[in-house]
LODRENVEX-871778 format. One record per residue: residue in one letter; x, y, z of N, C-alpha, C, O in turn. Coordinates in steps of 0.02 Angstrom, whole numbers, plus 50000, padded with zeros to 5 digits. Example, Ala and Ser with C-alpha at 12.3 -4.5 7.8 and 13.67 -1.06 7.14 Angstrom:
BEGIN
A506604971650390506154977550390506604983550390507124983450423 S506424988850354506844994750357506455000250394506705005750402 
//
This chain:
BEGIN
X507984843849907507894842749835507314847149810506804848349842 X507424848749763506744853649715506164849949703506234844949668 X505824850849717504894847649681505154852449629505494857549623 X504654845849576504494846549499503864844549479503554840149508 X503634848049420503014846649412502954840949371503464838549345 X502234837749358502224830949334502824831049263503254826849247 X502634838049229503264838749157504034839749181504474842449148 X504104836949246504934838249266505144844249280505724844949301 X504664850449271504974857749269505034859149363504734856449410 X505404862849360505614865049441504984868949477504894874949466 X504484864849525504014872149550504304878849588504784879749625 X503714883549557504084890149587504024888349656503584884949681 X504504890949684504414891349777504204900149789504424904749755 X503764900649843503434906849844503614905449935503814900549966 X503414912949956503914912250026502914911650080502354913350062 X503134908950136502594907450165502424914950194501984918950178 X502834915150231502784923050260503354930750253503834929850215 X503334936050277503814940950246504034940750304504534944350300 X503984938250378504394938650429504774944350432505384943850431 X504404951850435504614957650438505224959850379505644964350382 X505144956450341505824957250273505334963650234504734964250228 X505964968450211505974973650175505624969850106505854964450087 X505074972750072504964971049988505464970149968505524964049964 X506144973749941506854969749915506994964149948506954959149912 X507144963150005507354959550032507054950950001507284946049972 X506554953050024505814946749999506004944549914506154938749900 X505974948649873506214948749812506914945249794506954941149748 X507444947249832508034944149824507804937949831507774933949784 X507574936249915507434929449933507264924349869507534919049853 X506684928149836506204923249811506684922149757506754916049759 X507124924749703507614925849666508184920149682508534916849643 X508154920149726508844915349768508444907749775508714902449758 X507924908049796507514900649810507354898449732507134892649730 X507404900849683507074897949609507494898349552507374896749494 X508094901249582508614901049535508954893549520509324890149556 X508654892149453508754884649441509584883049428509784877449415 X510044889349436510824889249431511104889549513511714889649521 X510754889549560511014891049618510934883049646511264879049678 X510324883249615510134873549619510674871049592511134869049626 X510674870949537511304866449515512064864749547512394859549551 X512174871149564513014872849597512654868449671512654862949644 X512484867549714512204865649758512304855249750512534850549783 X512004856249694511724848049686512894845349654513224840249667 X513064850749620513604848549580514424849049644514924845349642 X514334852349673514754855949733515024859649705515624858249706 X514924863949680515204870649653514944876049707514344876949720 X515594880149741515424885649766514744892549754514524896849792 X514654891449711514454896649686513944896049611514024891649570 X513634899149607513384899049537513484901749471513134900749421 X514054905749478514434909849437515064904249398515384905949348 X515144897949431515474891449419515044891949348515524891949309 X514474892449307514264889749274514424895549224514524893449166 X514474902749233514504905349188515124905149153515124907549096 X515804902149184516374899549145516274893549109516454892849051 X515994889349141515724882549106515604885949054516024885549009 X514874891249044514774892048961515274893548943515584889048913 X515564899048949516194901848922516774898548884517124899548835 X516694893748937517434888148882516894882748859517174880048811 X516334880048867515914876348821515994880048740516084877248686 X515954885548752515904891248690516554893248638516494893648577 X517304894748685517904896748672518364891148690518854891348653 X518384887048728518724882248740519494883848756520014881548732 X519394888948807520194891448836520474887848900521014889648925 X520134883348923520484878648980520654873248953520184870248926 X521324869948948521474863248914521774861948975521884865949020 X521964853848971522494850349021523264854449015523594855448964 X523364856049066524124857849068524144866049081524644869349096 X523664867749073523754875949088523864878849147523654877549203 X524174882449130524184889249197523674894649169523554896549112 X523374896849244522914898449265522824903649302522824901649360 X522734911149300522664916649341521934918349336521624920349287 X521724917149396521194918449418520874925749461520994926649521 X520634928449437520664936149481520064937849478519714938049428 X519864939649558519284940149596518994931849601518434930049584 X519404928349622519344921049626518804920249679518524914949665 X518444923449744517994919849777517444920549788517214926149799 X517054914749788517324909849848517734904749808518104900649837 X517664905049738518094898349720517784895849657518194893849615 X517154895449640516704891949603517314893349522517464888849482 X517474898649519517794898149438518374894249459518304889449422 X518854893249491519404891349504519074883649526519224879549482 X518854881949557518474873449557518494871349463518784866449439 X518044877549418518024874849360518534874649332518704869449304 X518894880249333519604878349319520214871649310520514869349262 X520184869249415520454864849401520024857849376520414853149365 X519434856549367519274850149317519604851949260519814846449243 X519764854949228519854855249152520584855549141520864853549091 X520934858749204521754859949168522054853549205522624852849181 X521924848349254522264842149275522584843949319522594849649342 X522924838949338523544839849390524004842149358524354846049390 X524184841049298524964845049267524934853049255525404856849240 X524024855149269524004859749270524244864149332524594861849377 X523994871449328524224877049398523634883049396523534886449345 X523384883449438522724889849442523134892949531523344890749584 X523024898649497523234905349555522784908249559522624910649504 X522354909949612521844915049610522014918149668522374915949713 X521714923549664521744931149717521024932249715520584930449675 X521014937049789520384940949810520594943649851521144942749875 X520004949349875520214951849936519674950549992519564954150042 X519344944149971519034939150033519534933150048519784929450006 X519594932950086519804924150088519404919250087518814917850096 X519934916850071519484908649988519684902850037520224901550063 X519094899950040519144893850085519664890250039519664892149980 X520234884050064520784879750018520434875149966519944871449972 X520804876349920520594870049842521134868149841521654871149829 X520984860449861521654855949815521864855449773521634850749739 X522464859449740522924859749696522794867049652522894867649591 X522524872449700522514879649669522914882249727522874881249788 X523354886249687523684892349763523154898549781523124902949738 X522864898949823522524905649840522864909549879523164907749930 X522814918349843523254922349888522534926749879522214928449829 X522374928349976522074934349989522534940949986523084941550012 X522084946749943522424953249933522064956949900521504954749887 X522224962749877522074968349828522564967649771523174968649776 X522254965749717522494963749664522784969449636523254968449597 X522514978249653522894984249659523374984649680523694989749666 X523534982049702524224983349771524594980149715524474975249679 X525044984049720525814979749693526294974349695526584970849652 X526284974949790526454969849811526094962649785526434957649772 X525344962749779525014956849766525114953249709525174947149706 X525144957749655525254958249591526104954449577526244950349534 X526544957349627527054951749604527184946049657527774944449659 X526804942949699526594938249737526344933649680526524927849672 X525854937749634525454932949585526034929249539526024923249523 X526584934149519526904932249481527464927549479527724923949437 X527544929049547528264923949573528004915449607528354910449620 X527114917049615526794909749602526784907349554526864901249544 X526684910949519526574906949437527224903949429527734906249453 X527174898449392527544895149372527784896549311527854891349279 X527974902149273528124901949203527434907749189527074910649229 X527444907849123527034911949086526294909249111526264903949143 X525654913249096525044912249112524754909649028524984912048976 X524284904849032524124902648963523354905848969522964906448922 X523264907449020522524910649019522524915849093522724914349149 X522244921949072521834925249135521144927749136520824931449099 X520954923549209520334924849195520144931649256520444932049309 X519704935649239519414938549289518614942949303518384947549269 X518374940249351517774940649360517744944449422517334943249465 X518074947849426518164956049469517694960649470517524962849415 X517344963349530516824968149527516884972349580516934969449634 X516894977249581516924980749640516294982549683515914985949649 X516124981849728515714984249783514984987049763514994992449793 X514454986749736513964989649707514024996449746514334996549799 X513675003649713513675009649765513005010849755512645014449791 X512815007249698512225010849682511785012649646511175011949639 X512525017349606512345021549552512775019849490513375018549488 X512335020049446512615015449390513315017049353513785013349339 X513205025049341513875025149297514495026649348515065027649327 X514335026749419514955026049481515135019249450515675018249422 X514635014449458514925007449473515055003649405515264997849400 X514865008149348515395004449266515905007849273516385005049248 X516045013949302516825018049307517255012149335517725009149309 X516935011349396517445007649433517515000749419517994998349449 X517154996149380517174989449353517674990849305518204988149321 X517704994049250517994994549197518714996949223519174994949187 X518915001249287519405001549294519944995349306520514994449285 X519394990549361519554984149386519974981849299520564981149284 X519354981349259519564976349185520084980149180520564977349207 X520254986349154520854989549134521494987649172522054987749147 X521344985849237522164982549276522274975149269522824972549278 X521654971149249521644963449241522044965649170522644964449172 X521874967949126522084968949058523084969149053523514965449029 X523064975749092523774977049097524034971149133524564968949111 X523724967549199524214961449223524214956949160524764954549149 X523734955149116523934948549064524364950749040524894947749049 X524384957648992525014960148943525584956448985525914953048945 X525794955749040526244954649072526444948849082527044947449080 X526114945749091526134937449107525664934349076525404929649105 X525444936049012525124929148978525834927548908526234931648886 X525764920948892526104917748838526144922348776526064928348786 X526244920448721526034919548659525404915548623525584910048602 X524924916548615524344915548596523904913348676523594908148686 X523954916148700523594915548765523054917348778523014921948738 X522354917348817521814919248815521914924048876522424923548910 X521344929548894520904934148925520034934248943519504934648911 X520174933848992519274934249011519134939649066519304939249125 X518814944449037518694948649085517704949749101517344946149066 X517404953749146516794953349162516674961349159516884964149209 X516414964949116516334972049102515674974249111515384969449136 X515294978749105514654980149107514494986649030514754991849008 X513964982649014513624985848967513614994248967513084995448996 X513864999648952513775005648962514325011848911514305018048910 X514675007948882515055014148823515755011348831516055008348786 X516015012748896516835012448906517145007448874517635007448837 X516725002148898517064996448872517334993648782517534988548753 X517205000048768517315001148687518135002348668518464999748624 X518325007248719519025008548722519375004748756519945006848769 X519184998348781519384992348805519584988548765520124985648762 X518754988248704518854983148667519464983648588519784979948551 X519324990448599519864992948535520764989348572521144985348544 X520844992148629521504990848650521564982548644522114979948637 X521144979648646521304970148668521214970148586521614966048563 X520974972248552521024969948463521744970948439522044967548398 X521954976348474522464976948435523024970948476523594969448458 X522744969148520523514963248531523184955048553523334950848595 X522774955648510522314948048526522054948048451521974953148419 X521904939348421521974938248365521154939248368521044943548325 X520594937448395519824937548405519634939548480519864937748534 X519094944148461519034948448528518094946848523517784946848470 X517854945948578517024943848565516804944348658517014941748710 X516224949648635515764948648683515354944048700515024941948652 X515244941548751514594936448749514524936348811515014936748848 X513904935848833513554934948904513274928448913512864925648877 X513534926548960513314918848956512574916548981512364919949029 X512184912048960511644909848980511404910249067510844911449090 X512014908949103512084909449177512054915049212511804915149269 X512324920749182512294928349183511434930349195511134930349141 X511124931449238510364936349245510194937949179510644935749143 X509804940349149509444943349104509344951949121509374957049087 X509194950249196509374958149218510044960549236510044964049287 X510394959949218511104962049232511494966149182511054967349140 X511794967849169512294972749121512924971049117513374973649084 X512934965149163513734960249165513724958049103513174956249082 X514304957749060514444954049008515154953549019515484957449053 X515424946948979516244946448962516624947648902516354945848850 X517114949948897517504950148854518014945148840518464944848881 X518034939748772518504934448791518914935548732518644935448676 X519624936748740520064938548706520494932548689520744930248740 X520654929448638520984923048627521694924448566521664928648522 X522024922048573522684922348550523214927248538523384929548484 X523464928748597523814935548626524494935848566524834931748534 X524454942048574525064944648536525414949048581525154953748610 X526084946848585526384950148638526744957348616527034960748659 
//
């Protein structure tokens, strides 16, 4: 459990020793021990702490209802797809993919793969049960490094999540994708306006402050 100070606030934890750890290394650490969202997912059983940045997301847009189907992409370890299924029920259906394998959630289908691959892509589809009422995806590729390598290649990721919804989402259906701050994502956002009724950036409270991750949530598809 966290010590708090007499005003309830979380004390910082500071590391006793560097036990030969690289300065980054030490830094991550300390980052990881005081992150009052890593606490939470911990105390809530949420995989992950990225569970919370959908929480805002539909606190905000409110695109998970009871009964939905659910495409989940870059699903692990799980934490969005856990949030998922509280909100869509049992009459609901969440499909998620990765190309880790996702420990089992009761009552989500997980398929390990490359969501590139074709084959995976109609694996996704012939799970689904019917049309998708939402896709979500929080897809990132591999950090390299270097910044405008790794918005090329994020934004490519969004550009194939994009083209799978055209495909399998409903009629007024939602989109959630995870883009990074840097230009491209402009000619992203023009293409989802023209076939989505409200198109809006927002970075959720859970998202770093240092980060350049933001989402794009696209709500009421036009097919």
């Amino acid at each position: 459990m966290t010590k708090k100070t007499s005003s309830g606030r979380p004390l910082f934890v500071r590391l006793k020793t560097s036990r030969g750890r690289t300065t980054s290394s030490q830094k991550w650490l300390l980052r990881q021990l005081n992150d009052p969202y890593i606490q939470k997912a911990k105390v809530a059983g949420y995989r992950s702490r990225a569970a919370y940045k959908l929480i805002e997301i539909n606190d905000k847009f409110k695109i998970l209802k009871p009964g939905s189907r659910v495409v989940d992409l870059g699903a692990a370890p799980g934490g969005w797809t856990q949030v998922t299924l509280e909100h869509i029920g049992a009459k609901g259906q969440v499909v998620g993919v990765d190309l880790t394998p996702i420990e089992p959630l009761m009552g989500a289908h997980l398929i390990c793969g490359d969501f590139c691959d074709p084959q995976v892509v109609e694996q996704l589809k012939t799970t689904l049960m019917g049309s998708a009422h939402v896709v979500l995806s929080d897809m990132a590729a591999s950090s390299t490094g270097h910044t405008q390598t790794d918005h090329i290649r994020i934004m490519a990721l969004a550009e194939e999540a994009f083209a799978f919804a055209q495909e399998v989402l409903e009629k007024g259906g939602s989109f959630v994708v995870k883009v990074l701050r840097g230009g491209t994502e402009k000619e992203l956002l023009g293409l989802l306006k023209k076939h989505f009724e409200k198109v809006s950036h927002y970075k959720p409270p859970a998202s770093r402050s240092d980060s350049a991750e933001m989402y794009v949530v696209a709500i009421g598809f036009r097919p």
